[in-house]
C-alpha positions in Angstrom: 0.0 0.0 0.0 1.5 3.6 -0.6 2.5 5.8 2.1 0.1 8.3 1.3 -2.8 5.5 1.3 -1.4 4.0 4.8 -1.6 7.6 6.2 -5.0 8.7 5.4 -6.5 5.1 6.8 -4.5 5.8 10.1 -5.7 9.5 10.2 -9.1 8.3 9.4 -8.9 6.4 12.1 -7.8 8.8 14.8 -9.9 11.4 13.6 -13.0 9.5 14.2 -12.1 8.4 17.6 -10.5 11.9 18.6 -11.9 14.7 16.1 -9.7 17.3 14.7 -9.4 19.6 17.5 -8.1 16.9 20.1 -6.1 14.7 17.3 -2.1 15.9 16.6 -0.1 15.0 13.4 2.4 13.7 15.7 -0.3 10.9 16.7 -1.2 10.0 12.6 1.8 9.9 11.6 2.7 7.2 14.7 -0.7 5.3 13.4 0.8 5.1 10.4 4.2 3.9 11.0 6.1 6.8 9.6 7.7 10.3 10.9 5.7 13.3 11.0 8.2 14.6 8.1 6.9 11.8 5.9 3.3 12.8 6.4 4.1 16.4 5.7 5.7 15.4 2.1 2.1 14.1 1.5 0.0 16.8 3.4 0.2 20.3 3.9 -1.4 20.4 7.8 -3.9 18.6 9.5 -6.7 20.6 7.7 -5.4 19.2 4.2 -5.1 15.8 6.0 -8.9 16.2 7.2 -10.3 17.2 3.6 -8.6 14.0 2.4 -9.6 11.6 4.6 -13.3 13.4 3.9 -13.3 13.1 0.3 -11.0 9.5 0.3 -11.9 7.5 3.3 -15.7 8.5 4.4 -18.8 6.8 2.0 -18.7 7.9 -1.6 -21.0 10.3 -0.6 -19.0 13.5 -2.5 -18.0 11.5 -5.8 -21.7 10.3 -5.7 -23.1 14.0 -5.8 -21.0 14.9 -8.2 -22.0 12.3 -10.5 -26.1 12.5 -9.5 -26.9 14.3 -12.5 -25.8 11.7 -15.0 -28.2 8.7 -13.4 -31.3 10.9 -14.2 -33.3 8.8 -16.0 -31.8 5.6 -14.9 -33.3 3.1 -12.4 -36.4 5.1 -10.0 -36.1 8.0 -8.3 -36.7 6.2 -5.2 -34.1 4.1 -5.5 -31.6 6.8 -6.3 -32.6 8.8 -3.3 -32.4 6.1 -0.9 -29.1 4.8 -2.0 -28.0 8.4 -1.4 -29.6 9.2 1.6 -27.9 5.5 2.8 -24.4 7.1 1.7 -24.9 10.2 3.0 -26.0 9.0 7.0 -23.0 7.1 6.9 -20.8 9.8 6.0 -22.7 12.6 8.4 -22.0 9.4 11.0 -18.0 9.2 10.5 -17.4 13.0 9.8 -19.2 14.1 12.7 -16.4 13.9 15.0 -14.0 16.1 12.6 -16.5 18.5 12.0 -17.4 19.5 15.6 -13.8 20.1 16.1 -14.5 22.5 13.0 -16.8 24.1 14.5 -15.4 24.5 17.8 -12.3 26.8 16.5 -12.3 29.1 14.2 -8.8 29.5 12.9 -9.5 26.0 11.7 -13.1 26.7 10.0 -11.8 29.5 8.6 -8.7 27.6 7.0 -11.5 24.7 6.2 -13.3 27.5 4.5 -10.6 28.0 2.2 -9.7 25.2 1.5 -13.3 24.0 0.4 -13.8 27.4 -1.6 -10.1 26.8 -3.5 -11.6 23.5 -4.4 -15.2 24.6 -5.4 -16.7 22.6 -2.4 -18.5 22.9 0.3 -21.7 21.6 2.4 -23.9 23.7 -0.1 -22.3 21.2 -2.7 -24.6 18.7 -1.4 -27.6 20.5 -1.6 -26.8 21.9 -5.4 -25.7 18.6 -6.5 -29.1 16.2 -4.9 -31.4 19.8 -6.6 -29.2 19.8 -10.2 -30.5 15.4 -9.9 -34.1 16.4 -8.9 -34.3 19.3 -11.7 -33.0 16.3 -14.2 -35.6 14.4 -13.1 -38.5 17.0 -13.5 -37.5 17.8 -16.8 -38.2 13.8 -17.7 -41.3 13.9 -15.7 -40.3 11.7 -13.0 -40.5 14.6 -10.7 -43.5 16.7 -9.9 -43.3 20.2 -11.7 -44.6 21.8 -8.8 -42.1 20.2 -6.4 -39.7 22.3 -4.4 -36.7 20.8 -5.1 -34.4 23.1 -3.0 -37.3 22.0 0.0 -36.9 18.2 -0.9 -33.5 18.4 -1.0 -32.5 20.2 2.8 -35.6 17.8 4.1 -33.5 14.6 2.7 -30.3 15.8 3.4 -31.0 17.5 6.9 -32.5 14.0 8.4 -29.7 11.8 7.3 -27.5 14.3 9.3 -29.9 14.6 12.2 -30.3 10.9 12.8 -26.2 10.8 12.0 -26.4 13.2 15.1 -28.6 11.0 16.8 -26.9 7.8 16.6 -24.4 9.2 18.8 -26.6 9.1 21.9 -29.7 6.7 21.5 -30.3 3.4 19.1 -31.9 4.0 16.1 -33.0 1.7 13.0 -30.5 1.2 10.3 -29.6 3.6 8.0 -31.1 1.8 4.6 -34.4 1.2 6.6 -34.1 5.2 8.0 -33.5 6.4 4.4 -35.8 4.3 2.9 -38.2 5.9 5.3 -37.2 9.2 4.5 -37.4 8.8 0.9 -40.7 7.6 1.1 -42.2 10.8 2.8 -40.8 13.0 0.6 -43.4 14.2 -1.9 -42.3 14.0 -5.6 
């Protein structure tokens, strides 16, 4: 496996458990095996190392958004939505540790910030991507006309983050049963 590879599944690892805030490069790079020169060659800080570990290690929730658009028309709009609503509790589950430590500092969210703007992302992203699907959809008649697709899309996307949230104190069903769910009250 490539260093690069070993590093982001050890910082994966420890920022789960520890969040950003509480988690030190000193600490990846010694879940990784290697010094914390090595990981810098690879990385430029801990905020790089984060976006990474976003965008490579959680579910293909990103990459799926960004290729939503292009499955209009394929397979039912039910389906679609509850794969992604799957994809997305599971990463909202295994980010939420990094982005409370976000959150909790704001030299870091604003170095986040930039980061996400220099690479045209962002938590918006989600939203614009799961509306540019729904609008592909409308135009094919699979979607209402008179939906609110900006509406459909924050409902969706803020329950698979809330029940992420919520599976941190309580049980709760599992996540293709809680999407499912949630796809099936949406009104299209």
């Amino acid at each position: 496996m490539a260093t690069r590879d070993v590093i982001l599944d050890a910082a994966a690892s420890v920022l789960r458990s520890k969040g950003l805030a509480n988690a030190t490069t000193k600490e990846i790079a010694r879940a990784a095996g290697y010094s914390e020169a090595t990981l810098y060659k690879h990385f430029r800080d801990k905020v790089d190392l984060m976006v990474a570990v976003l965008h490579e290690r959680g579910p293909q929730f990103i990459p799926m958004l960004l290729t939503l658009p292009e499955r209009a028309g394929t397979g039912t709009v039910r389906d679609t939505l509850t794969e992604l609503a799957t994809v997305a509790i599971g990463f909202y589950r295994d980010g939420l540790p990094m982005f409370t430590s976000i959150f909790s500092d704001p030299a870091i969210l604003n170095a986040h910030r930039d980061q996400l703007r220099a690479q045209n992302l962002g938590p918006h992203r989600a939203n614009d991507g799961l509306v540019e699907y729904l609008r592909a959809e409308q135009r094919l008649g699979r979607v209402a006309a008179d939906a609110d697709l900006e509406a459909v899309a924050g409902l969706l996307l803020g329950a698979c983050f809330q029940l992420a949230f919520i599976g941190f104190f309580a049980e709760r069903r599992g996540d293709l049963e809680s999407a499912a769910a949630f796809v099936a009250q949406l009104r299209l």
